[in-house]
C-alpha positions as CSV (number, residue, x, y, z in Angstrom):
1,X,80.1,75.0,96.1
2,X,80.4,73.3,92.4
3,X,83.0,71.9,92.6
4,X,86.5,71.3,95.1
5,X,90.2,71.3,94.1
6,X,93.7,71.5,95.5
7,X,96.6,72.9,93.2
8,X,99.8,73.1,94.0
9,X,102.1,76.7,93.5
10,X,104.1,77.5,90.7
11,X,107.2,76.3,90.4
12,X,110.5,79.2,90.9
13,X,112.2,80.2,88.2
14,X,115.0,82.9,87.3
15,X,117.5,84.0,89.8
16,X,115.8,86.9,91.5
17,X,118.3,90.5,91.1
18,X,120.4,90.8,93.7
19,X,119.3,88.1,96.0
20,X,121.2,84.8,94.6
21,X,117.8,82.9,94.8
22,X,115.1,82.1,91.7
23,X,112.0,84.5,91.2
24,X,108.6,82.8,92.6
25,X,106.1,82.9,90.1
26,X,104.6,85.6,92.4
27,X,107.5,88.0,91.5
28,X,107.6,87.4,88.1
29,X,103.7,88.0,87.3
30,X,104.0,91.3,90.1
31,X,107.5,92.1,87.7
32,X,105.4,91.5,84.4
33,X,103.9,94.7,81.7
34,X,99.5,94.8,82.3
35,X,97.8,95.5,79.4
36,X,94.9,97.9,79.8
37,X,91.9,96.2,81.5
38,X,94.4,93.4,82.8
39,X,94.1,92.4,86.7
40,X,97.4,93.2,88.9
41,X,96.4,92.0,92.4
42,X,98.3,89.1,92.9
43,X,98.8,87.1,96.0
44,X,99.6,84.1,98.0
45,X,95.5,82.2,99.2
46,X,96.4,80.5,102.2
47,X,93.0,78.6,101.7
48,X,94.0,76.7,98.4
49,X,97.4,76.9,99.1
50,X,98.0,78.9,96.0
51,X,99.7,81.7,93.7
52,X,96.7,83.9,93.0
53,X,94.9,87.0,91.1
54,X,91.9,89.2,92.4
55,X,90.1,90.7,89.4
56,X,88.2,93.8,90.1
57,X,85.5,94.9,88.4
58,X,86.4,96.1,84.9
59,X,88.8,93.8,84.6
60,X,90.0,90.7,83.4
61,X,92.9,88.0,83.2
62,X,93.9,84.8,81.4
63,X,96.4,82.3,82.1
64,X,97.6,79.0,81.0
65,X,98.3,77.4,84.4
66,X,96.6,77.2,87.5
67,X,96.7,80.2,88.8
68,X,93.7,80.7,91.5
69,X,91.7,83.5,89.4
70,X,89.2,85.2,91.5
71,X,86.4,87.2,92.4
72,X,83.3,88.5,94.3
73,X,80.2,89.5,92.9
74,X,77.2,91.6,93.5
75,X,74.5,92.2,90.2
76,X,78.1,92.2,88.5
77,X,78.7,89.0,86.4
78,X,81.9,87.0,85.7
79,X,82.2,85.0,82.4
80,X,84.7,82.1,82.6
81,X,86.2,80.8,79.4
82,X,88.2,77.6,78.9
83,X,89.6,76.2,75.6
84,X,88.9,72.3,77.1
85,X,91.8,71.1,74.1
86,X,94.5,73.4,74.9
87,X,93.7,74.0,78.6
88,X,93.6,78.4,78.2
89,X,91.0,80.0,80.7
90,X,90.4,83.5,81.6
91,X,88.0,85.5,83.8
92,X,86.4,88.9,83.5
93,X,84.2,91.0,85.6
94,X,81.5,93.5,84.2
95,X,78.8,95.6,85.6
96,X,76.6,96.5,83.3
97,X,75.6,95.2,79.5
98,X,76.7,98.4,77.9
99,X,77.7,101.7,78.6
100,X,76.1,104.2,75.9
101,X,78.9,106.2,74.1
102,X,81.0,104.7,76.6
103,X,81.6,101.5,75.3
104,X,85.1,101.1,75.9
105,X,85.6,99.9,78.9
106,X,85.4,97.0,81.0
107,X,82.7,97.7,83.2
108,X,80.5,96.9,80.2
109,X,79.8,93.8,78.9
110,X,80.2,94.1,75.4
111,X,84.0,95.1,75.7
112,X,84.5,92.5,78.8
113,X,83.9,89.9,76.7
114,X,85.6,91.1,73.8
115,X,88.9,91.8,75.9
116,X,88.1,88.6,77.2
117,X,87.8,86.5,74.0
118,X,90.7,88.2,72.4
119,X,93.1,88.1,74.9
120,X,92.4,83.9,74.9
121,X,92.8,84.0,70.9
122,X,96.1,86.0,71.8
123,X,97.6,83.2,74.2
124,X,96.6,80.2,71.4
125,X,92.6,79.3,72.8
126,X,90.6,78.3,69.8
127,X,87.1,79.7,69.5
128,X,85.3,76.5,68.2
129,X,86.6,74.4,71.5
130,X,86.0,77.5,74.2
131,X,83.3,76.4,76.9
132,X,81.8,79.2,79.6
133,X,81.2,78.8,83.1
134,X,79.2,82.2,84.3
135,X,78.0,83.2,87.6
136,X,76.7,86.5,89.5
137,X,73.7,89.2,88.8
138,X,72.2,88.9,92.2
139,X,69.9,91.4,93.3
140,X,71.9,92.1,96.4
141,X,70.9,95.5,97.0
142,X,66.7,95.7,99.1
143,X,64.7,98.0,97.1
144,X,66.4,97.9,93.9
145,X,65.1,94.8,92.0
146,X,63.4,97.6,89.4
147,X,66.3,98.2,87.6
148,X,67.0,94.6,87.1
149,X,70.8,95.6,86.7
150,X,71.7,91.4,87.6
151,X,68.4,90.2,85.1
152,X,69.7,92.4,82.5
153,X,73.8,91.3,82.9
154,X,72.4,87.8,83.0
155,X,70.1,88.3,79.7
156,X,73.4,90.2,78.1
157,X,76.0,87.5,79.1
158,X,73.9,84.1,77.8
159,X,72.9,86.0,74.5
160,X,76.5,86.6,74.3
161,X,77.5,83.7,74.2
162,X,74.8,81.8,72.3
163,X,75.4,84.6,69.4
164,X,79.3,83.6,69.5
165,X,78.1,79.8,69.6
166,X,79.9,79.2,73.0
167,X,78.4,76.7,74.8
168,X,77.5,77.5,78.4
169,X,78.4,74.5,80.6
170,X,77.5,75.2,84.4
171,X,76.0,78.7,85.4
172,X,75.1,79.7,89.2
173,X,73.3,83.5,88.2
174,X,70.5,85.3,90.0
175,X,68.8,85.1,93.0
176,X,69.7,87.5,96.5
177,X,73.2,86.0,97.0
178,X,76.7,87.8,96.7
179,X,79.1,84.9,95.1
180,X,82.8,84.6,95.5
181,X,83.8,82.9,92.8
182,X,87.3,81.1,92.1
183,X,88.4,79.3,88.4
184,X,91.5,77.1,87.6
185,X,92.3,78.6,84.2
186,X,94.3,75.4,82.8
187,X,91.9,72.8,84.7
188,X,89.0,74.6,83.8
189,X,87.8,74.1,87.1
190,X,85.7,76.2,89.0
191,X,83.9,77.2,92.6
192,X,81.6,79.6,93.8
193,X,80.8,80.4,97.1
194,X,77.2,82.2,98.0
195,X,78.2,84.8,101.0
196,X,75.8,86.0,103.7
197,X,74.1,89.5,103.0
198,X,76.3,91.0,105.8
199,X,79.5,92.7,105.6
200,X,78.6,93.3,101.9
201,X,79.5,97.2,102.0
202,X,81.7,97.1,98.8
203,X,79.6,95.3,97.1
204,X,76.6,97.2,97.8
205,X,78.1,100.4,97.0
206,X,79.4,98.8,94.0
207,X,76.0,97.8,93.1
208,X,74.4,101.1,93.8
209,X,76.8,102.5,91.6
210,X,75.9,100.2,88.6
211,X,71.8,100.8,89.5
212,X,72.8,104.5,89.4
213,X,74.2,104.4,85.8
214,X,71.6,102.5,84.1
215,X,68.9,105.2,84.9
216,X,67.7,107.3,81.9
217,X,70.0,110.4,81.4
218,X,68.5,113.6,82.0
219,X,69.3,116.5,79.6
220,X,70.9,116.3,75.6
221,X,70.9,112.5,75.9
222,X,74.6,112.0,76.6
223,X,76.0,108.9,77.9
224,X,75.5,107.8,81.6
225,X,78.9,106.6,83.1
226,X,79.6,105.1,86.3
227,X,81.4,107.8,88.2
């Protein structure tokens, strides 16, 4: 655990259709457009007594309040960014660096982190105070460290974000462990969790999925994609 927080919910606001009584925050992000790419899992965590967002893989969200933004990772990595003057931070989750002729989407990490730093630049984050906090690429999956798929996100993600001169402040990457992973966007606070190897299934299988795409494509040379 790096670090321990409690946050309190949003507060209600808007009368809710119908019903006489103010929208929770809940409603209104449920109620709210998604972009492409844009997490839409949202729930109450009973464990930090908060409004939160589960972002699956490919996808990504930002917010300027403290929002529980979370995640659970295999070989997959999660970059969090926070703009430490104007308290912005978002989350994304890839799987592999890139993606061939495939590019755009977000289970690569070239457009995860563009969708990423864009959508921060959108909601008022300024590039020259952003600060990452990145965890995952565990080689959770017995017999597949040769394809190196959490070295390789690992390599991809810090070259990243030393080429975009973003300074990475606390990293928890490598090793054998799944992670659950949980960031404060406005605080800029964040947690991970290393899990036991058991009752990984997902994970695995969303592992082997990301091992299976990064070997060599048979045939003309066309792009490898996930599924």
């Amino acid at each position: 655990m790096l670090s321990s927080i409690a946050h309190p919910t949003g507060a209600a606001a808007g009368p809710a259709r119908g019903t006489g009584r103010p929208f929770s925050r809940l409603e209104q992000l449920k109620a709210a457009p998604r972009k492409p790419g844009e997490a839409s899992f949202f729930f109450f965590d009973a464990h930090f007594k908060a409004d939160a967002v589960k972002v699956l893989p490919g996808e990504y969200f930002v917010h300027d309040e403290d929002l529980l933004i979370m995640t659970t990772l295999g070989s997959c990595i999660a970059a969090c960014l926070w703009d430490r003057e104007r308290r912005i931070g978002g989350l994304n989750h890839f799987m592999l660096p890139d993606g061939g002729g495939a590019m755009e989407s977000g289970r690569y990490g070239s457009y995860a982190m563009e969708l990423l730093i864009n959508e921060m630049l959108k909601r008022g984050a300024n590039r020259l105070t952003l600060e990452a906090k990145v965890f995952g690429g565990g080689a959770v999956v017995s017999g597949m460290n040769t394809l190196n798929v959490g070295e390789r996100n690992t390599a991809f993600v810090l070259d990243y974000l030393k080429t975009e001169r973003i300074p990475v402040v606390s990293k928890d990457v490598l090793d054998i462990y799944p992670r659950k992973v949980c960031f404060f966007p406005a605080s800029g606070k964040a947690m991970v969790k290393r899990l036991a190897a058991t009752n990984t299934d997902a994970l695995v299988a969303q592992d082997r999925a990301a091992a299976k795409a990064v070997l060599p494509a048979t045939g003309g040379g066309g792009s490898v994609d996930l599924f």
